[in-house]
N, C-alpha and C positions, 0 to 999 in steps of 0.2 A: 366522533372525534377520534381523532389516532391516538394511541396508547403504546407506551414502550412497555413489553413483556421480554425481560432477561429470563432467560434458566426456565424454562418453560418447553413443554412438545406442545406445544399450537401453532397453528397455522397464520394467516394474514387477515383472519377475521373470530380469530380469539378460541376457533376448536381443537379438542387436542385432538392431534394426529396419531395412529398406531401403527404408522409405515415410519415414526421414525426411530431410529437408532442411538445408541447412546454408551459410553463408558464409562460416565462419570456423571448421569443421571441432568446433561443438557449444561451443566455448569458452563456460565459464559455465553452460550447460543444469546443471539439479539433478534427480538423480532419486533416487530410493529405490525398493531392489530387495532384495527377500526372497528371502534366500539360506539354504535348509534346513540349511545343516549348516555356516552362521558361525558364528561366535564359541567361544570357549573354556569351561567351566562358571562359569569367575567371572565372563565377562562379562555371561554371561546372567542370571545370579542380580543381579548388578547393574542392567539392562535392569528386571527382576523388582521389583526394589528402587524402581526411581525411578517406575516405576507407580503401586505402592503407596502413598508417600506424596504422590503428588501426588492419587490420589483420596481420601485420608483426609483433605485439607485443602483439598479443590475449592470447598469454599464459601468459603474464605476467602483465599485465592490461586487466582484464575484462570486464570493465565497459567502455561503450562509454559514450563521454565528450558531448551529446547532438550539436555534431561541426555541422550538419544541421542546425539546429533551431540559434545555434549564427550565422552562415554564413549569412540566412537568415534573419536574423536581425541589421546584423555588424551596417548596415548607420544610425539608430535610435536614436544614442546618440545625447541627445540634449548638453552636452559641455562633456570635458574632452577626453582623457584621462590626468591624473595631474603626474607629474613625484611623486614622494614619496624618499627619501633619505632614503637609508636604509645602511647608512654606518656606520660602528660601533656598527651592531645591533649585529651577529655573531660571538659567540663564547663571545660575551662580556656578562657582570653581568651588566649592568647600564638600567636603563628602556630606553624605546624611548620616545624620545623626544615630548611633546607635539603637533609640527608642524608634524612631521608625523606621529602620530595617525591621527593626523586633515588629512592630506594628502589621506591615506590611507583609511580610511572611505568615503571619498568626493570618494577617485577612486571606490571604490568600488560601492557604491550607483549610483552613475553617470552611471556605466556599466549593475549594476543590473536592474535598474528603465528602459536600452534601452531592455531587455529583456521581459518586460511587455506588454502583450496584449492590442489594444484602449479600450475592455471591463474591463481592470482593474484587470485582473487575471496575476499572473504569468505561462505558458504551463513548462513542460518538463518529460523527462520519468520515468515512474512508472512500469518500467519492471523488470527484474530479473529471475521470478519463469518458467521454462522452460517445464511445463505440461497444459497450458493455453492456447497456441497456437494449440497444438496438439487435442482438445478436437473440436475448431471452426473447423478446419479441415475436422475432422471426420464425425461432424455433417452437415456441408455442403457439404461434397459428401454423405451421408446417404441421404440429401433430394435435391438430383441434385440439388443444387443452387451454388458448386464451384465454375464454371464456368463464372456464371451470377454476383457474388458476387466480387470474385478477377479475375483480368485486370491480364496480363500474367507480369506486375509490380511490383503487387502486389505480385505475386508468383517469383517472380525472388528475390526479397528483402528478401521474406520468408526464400528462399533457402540461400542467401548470410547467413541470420541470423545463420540456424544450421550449415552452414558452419564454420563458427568466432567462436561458444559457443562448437565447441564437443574439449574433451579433449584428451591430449594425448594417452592412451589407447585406445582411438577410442568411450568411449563412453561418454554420457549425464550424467550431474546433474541435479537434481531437480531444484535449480537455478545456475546462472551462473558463478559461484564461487564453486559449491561444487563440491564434486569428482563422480564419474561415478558411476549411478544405476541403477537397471533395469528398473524402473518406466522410467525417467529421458532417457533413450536409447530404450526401445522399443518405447517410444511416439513419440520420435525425428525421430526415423528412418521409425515409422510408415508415419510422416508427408514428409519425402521424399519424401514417391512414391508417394503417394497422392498428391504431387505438381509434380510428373511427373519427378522424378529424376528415373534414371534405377540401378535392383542393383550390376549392376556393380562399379559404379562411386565410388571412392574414401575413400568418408564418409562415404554414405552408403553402404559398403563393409565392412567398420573397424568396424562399429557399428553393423553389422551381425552379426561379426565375435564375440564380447565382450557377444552380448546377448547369442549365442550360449555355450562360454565359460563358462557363467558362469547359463547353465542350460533349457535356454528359455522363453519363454515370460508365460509361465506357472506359473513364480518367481516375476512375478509384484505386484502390491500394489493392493488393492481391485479397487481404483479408477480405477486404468491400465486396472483391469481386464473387469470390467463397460463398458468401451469406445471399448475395442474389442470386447465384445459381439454386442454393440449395429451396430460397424463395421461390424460382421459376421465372427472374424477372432477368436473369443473364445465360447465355450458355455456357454449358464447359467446355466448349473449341476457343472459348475466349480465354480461358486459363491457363497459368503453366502447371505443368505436372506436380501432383503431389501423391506420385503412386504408392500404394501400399507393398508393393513389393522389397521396400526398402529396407520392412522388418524383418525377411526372410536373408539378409545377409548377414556373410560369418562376422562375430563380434570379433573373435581373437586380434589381437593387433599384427600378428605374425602374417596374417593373410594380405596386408597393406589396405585393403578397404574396409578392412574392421577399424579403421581407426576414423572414417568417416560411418560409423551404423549409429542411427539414432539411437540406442540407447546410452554410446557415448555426450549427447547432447545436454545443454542445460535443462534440469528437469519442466521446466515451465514451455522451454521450445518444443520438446519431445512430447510433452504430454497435452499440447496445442495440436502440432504436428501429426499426432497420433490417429485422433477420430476426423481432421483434417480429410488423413491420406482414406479414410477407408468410409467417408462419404461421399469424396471423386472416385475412388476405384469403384464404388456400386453408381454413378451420378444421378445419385441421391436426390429429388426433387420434389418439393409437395406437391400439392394439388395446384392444375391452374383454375384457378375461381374467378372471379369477374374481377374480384377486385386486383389480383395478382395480373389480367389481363391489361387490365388499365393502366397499374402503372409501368407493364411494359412501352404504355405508351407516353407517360407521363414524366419516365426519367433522361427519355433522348429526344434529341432538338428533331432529329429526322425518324424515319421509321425504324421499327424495332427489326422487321424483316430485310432493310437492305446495310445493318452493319456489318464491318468485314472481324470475324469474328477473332480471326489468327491474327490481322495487325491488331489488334484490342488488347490481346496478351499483355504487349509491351509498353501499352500506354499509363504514364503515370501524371496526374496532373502538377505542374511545379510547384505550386502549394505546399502538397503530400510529399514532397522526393527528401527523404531527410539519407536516405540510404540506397544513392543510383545502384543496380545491377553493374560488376564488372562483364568483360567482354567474355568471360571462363564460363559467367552464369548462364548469357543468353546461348551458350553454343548448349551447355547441359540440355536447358528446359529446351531447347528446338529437339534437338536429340531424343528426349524424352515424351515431347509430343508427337514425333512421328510415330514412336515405340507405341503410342498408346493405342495402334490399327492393329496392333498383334497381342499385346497384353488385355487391351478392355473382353471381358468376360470367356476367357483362355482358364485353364487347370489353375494356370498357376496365380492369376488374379483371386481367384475361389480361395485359395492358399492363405493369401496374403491378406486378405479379409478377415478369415477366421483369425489367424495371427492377431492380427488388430483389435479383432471385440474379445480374445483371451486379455489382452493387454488391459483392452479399457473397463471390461469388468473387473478386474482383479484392481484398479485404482479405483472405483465406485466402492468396492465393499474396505478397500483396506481407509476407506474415509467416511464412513457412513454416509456414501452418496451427496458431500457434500464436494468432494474433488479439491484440485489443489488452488484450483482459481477460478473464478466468475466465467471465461471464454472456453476451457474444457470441459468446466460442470457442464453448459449447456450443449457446448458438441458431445458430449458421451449421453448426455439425455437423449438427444437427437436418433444417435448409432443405437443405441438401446430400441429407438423407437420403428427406425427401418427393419432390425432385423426383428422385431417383434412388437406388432402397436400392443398387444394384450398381453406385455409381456409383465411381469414384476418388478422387473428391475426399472422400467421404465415408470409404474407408478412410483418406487419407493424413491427413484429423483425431484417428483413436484414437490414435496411439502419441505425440500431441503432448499427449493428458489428462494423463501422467505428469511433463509438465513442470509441475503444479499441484499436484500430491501432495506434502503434505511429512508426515512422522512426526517425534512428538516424544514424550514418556511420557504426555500428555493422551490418543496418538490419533493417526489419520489424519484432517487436515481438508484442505480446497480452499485455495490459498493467493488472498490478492487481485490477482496478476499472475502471471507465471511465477517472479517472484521480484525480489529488491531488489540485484542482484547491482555494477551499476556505482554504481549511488545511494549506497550504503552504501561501495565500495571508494575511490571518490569521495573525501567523509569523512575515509574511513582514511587513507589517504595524509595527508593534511592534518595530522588528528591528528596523526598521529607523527611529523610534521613538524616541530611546533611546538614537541615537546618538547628539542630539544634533543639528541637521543638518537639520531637519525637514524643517527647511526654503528655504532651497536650492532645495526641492523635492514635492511641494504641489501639481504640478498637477499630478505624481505618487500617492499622496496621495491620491488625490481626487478621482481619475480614481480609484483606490481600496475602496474607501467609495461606491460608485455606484456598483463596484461588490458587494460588502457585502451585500448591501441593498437589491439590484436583484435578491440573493438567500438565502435570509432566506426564512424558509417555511413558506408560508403566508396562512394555508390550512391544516387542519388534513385529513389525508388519509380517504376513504372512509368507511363511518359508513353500521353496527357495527363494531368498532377497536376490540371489545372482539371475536368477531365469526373469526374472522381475523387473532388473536394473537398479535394485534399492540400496540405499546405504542404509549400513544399519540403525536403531532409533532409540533403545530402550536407555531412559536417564535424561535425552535431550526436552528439549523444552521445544514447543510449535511459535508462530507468530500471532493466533487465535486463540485455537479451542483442543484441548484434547482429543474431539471427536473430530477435526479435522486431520490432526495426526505427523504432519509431515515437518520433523524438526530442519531447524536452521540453524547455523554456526552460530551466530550472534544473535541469535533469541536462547538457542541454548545458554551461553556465555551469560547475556542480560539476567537470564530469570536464575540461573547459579550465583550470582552474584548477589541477587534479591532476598535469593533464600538465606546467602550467608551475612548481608546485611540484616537481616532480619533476626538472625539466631545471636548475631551480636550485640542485638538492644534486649537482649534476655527477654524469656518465657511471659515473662509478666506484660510487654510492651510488642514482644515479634514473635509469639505465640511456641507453639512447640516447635523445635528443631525437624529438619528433614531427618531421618536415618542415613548414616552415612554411607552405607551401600547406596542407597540412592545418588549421593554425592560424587559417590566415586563411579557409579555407572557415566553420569554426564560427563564428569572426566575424561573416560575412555573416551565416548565419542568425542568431545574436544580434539581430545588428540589423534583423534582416526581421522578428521575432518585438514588435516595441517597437510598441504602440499609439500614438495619436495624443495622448491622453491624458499620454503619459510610462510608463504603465506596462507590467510584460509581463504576460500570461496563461501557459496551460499549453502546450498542445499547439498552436496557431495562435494568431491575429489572432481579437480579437474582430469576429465576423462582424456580429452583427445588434443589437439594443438588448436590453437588461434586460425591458421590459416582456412579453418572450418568456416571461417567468419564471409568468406568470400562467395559459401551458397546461401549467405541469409537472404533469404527471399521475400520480406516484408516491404521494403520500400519506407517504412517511415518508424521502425525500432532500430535502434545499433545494439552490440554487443550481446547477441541473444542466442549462440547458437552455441558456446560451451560453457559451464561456471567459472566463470574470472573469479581471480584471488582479489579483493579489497581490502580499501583501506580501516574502511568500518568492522569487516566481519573479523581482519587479521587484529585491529584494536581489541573488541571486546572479547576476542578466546584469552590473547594475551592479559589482557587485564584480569579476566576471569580467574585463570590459571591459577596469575601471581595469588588475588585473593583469599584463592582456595589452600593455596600452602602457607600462608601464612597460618592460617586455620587447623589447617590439617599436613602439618608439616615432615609426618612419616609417610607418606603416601604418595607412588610413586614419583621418588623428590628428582632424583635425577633425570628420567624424561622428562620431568615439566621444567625441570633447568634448562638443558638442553630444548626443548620447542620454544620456551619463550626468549633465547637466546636466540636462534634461527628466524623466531617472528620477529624480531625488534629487528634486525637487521632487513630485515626485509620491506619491515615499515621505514626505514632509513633509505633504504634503493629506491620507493618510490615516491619520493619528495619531490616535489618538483623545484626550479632553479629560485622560485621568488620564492619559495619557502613553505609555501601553502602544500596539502594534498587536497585533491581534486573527489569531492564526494559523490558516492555513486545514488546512493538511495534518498537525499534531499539534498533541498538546493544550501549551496553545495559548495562552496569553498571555506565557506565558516564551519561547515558541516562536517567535511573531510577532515580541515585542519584541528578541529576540537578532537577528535577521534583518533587523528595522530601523536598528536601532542600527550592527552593522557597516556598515551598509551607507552612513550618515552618516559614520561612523569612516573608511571609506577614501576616502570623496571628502575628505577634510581635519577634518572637524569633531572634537568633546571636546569633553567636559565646560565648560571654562572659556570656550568662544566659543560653544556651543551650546544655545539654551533648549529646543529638541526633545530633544536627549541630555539634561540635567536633569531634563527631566521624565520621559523615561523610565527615568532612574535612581531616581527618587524614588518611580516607581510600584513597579519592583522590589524597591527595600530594605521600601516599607508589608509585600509578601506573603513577606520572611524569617521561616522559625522560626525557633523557639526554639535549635533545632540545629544551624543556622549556613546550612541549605538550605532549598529549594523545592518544595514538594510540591502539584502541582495537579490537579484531578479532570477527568476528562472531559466533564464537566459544561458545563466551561466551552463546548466547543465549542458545545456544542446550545444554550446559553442566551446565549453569548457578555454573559457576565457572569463575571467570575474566580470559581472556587470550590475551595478549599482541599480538600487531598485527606483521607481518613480517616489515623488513625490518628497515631501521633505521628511515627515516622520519616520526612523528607525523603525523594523521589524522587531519583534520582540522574542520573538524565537532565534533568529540569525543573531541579536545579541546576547541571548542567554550562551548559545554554542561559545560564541566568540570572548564573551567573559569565563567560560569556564574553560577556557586553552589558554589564557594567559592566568590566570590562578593554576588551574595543575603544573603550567612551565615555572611558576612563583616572579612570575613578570613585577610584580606586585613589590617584593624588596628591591627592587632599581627603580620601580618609578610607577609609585600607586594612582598617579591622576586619573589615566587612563581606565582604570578599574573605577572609583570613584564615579568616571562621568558616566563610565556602564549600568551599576548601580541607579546614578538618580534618573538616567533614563528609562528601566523598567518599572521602579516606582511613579515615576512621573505619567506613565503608561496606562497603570492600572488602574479598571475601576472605570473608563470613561463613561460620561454619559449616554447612554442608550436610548433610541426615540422610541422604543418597544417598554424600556420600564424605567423614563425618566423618573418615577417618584423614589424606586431604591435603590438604581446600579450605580449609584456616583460611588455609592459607599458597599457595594459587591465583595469585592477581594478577585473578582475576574478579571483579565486581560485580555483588549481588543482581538478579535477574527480578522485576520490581515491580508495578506495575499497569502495562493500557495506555499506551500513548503514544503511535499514530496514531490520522488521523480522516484520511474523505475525504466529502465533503457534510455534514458539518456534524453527521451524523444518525450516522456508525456509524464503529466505533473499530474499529482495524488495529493490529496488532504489528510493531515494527520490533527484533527480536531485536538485534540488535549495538550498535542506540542506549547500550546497559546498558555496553559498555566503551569505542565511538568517543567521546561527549561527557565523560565523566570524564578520559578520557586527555588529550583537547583541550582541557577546560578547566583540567585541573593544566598541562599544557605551556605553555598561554600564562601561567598565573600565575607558573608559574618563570621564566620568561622576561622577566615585566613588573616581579616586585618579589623575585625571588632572582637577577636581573642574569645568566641563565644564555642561553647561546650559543642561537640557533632550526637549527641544521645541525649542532653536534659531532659 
């Protein structure tokens, strides 16, 4: 039976590891470790159970409800569950009743708080994107470590997983929500056989069958095509350049091409980009085996020996094209592929190699080999492993794969980071902050002060940061784990905010105070983090200009090639800020006047004409708009002096159902046009955003209905019945698993498991708070 092990150095079958690394003694790390002789017969029979019905309704609910991780946690609760009256709520105009918002919050927190790890993080899945599995795959049979890596468990969940995600047509999306692509179904089908599936079987037959159809694996994405070269199942005359000599050019911007050098890039492109460029520049291939033979012949309709490998370059199947090459790009990469009959294995290729694994070693160790994301981990696993199979570096990356593994009743999938562990704790805190209720949850609270504190980075990355490309770190806060390391604007922002939520429900309830040196370190980088513009981006300064955007090379990401300023990350430095001088109002008061003066205008410039901003990191216009709105809210503005909050309220209330909530499709991201989701029930996360942009605008004194209907629809929400534990979830205090609700470029949707109980709870607390007159600390 599978076991969730937090905070833990073990592996994916419960031993500890002494290759791994650590700052802060694993705080936060999630693993899942198959344990032969867990669980009791009912548990298992119930494991058994929530399989079953998530594959009898896979086509229609995508998303696994994390029913593992709750099963394994059911006994936790320390009181409740509380019955909640919800009679009268339905169909009725009249708000709920004070006693059961109180109700419904108390169920809620009480359930949420037993879901919490002893280290004080909240676990659950950060999956979705279905080309992230397939890449680990690959790369562990390219350096025989399959075997040794994944338990035949391990691989059976795998297989379960593409079993549940392929779609009717027989083939794969990108993530697990979207419709069938060629990326998305050669990857998937690749990773069958590779787990030993034959292709006769089923799946792998139907999704033969879709790739053939619609042309061959020759019509894949550039990444696609990457991964089967490095396979043996594609050439590199099929690919466009991604030479590693690009490292070897001058950064300055004075030189005019220093303003296009990868290390101006957004750090997630570059350090993709990276071990990319320096497995084409060695062309890098494993072994061809039988099986690798085969499916040279099982991915194209005609033979593998008479493709033309130079028009292949260009071939993108329509499906995939989210991002066509302009006319600028194809002249580059022709250009660049002719170059590669004088560059391939020349001095100066030798150069630009070594360049390269300086690069990607020094991002394995400044991360304890866990890297900055699931697609670099395994390419710098890779790079490690060509320029040295026996080498150390190359083992001390296996036993950091299992920090990607998550299980859920869909399956074993790759998660999109190591996990959402301070991002989401962040949040929490907050939430339950708001409600009111804080008394009732202090050692949830406290148990989350201790995480927070445990992973801020207490340590800039290793000097020189400039030779490096690094921004600086020490004070900021990561999106994970401390031992991953690499802060973000608004996880910084989120978990400063936590910590000073947290010191303001005093010692007794939000444990001891940060030091304020610490305080004032994230500060700094807050404010290192603020563009010239007014706004913030992700992870750095934007380096270089927008018109970078025109060699993105992907075919099915937008926005990926320098750090855009957003509306999210410029929200929560701002709000961050203000919070912190409230607090700490001798400390550097006039730059923080000044940047949050320049961010709020900036969050004004990028409003759009209906009123909404357009969200980058979830779907996404209730999402944007909640994050612009506060973010006016705390620098002083409302409803009644502000025509930005107006209008953003106005675009809100147009996209209310009928049901009092907010229901939006992921659509929007990719088309960044709003698009109502299926079905009739509201989303319950898209209305928690959406209730809490009209409470911080104070929409609420002109015209509370609209809040009202917000309200009884997340109560009305919670708690449904589940065919996995009909006898206790009516009366839970949890909220249904619904459709997606992350995106990251634009193009592919990410699951934030916990969003489903932090924004309900956050958004009932702050309504009790605003129009049931109830305390924000009792």
């Amino acid at each position: 039976m599978w076991k969730f092990r937090p905070s833990t150095d073990f592996d994916g079958l419960g031993r500890s590891s002494p290759l791994l690394r650590s700052v802060n003694k694993h705080c936060g790390r999630q693993v899942w470790c198959w344990e032969e002789n867990a669980g009791t017969p009912d548990e298992r029979e119930a494991v058994e159970k929530a399989r079953q019905v998530f594959t009898e309704n896979r086509q229609h609910q995508k998303h696994a409800a994390d029913e593992l991780l709750r099963l394994q946690y059911a006994g936790r609760r320390s009181c409740g569950p509380f019955p909640v009256d919800k009679r009268g709520l339905s169909g009725s105009g009249a708000p709920a009743s004070a006693a059961t918002v109180e109700a419904s919050l108390r169920n809620g927190i009480s359930f949420f708080e037993s879901l919490q790890c002893d280290d004080g993080h909240w676990p659950g899945d950060y999956g979705g994107p279905m080309f992230l599995m397939p890449g680990m795959l690959i790369g562990l049979y390219v350096t025989s470590a399959l075997d040794s890596v994944l338990s035949p468990q391990h691989k059976a969940e795998m297989v379960r997983y593409l079993n549940n995600h392929s779609n009717p047509d027989g083939g794969f999306g990108l993530h697990i929500e979207g419709p069938s692509t060629m990326f998305g179904t050669v990857f998937s089908y690749v990773s069958l056989r590779l787990l030993g599936v034959s292709p006769d079987d089923a799946t792998a037959a139907a999704a033969r069958a879709w790739i053939h159809e619609h042309g061959g694996a020759t019509w894949t994405t550039s990444w696609g095509k990457f991964w089967l070269g490095v396979l043996g199942v594609y050439s590199w005359d099929g690919m466009n350049p991604m030479p590693p000599e690009m490292w070897l050019l001058p950064y300055s911007k004075w030189t005019g091409i220093g303003w296009a050098h990868p290390g101006r890039f957004w750090c997630h492109c570059r350090m993709v980009y990276l071990p990319m460029s320096y497995l084409y520049g060695r062309r890098a291939t494993g072994k061809l085996t039988p099986l690798v033979m085969s499916l040279r012949d099982e991915l194209y309709p005609g033979p593998y020996a008479s493709i033309d490998w130079n028009a292949a370059r260009n071939q993108v199947a329509a499906e995939d094209l989210y991002y066509p090459h302009p006319l600028i790009q194809d002249v580059l990469w022709w250009t660049l592929y002719k170059a590669e009959r004088v560059l391939n294995g020349s001095r100066l290729r030798k150069r630009a190699l070594k360049e390269c694994m300086k690069h990607i070693h020094y991002e394995d160790e400044n991360t304890r080999y866990i890297d900055i994301g699931p697609v670099n981990k395994i390419l710098n696993m890779v790079c490690c492993w060509f320029e040295n199979p026996d080498s150390q570096e190359f083992k001390l990356h296996l036993p950091r794969l299992y920090d990607y593994l998550w299980v859920a009743e869909d399956g074993m999938k790759m998660q999109g980071y190591n996990g959402s562990q301070l991002w989401d704790t962040a949040f929490a805190v907050q939430a339950v902050a708001s409600t009111g209720l804080a008394g009732e949850a202090g050692a949830c609270l406290q148990a989350a002060a201790r995480f927070i504190d445990a992973n801020q980075v207490a340590q800039e990355a290793q000097q020189p940061l400039e030779e490096y490309y690094r921004h600086i770190s020490r004070g900021a806060w990561p999106f994970s784990t401390g031992d991953h390391g690499w802060p973000i604007s608004d996880c910084s922002a989120e978990g400063l905010k936590a910590a000073l939520t947290l010191t303001s429900l005093g010692r007794e309830l939000g444990g001891p105070p940060l030091p304020a040196e610490r305080l004032h370190d994230c500060v700094n980088v807050l404010l290192s983090y603020q563009n010239p513009d007014g706004g913030w981006a992700t992870y750095e300064n934007q380096r270089s200009h927008p018109i970078l955007e025109l060699i993105n090379p992907s075919e099915t990401f937008g926005d990926i090639v320098i750090d855009y300023n957003y509306v999210e990350c410029s929200s929560a430095c701002i709000t961050a800020l203000l919070s912190f001088a409230a607090q700490h109002p001798e400390h550097r008061t006039n730059e923080i006047e000044m940047s949050v003066h320049r961010g709020v205008r900036y969050i004004k410039s990028i409003q759009r004409p209906d009123g909404s901003w357009y969200g980058n990191w979830a779907v996404s216009f209730t999402y944007g708009t909640w994050f612009g709105a506060v973010a006016l809210a705390a620098a002083g503005e409302d409803v009644h002096g502000s025509a930005c909050l107006r209008r953003a309220c106005a675009f809100l209330l147009s996209k209310q159902r009928q049901d009092g909530g907010w229901g939006e499709s992921y659509l929007s991201s990719q088309t960044k046009e709003y698009h109502q989701s299926e079905g009739e029930a509201s989303h319950v996360v898209n209305t928690g955003w959406a209730l809490l942009a009209l409470l911080a605008a104070k929409y609420h004194e002109i015209d509370a209905a609209p809040c009202h209907a917000a309200a009884r629809c997340l109560i009305l929400a919670q708690a449904r019945v589940s065919e996995v534990k009909r006898e206790w979830e009516e009366a839970s205090g949890d909220w249904p698993q619904q459709s997606i609700s992350g995106v990251f470029n634009r193009n592919c949707m990410i699951q934030y498991a916990n969003y489903r109980n932090i924004f309900p709870i956050w958004a009932l607390g702050e309504y009790r708070t605003a129009l049931l007159g109830a305390g924000t600390s009792a």
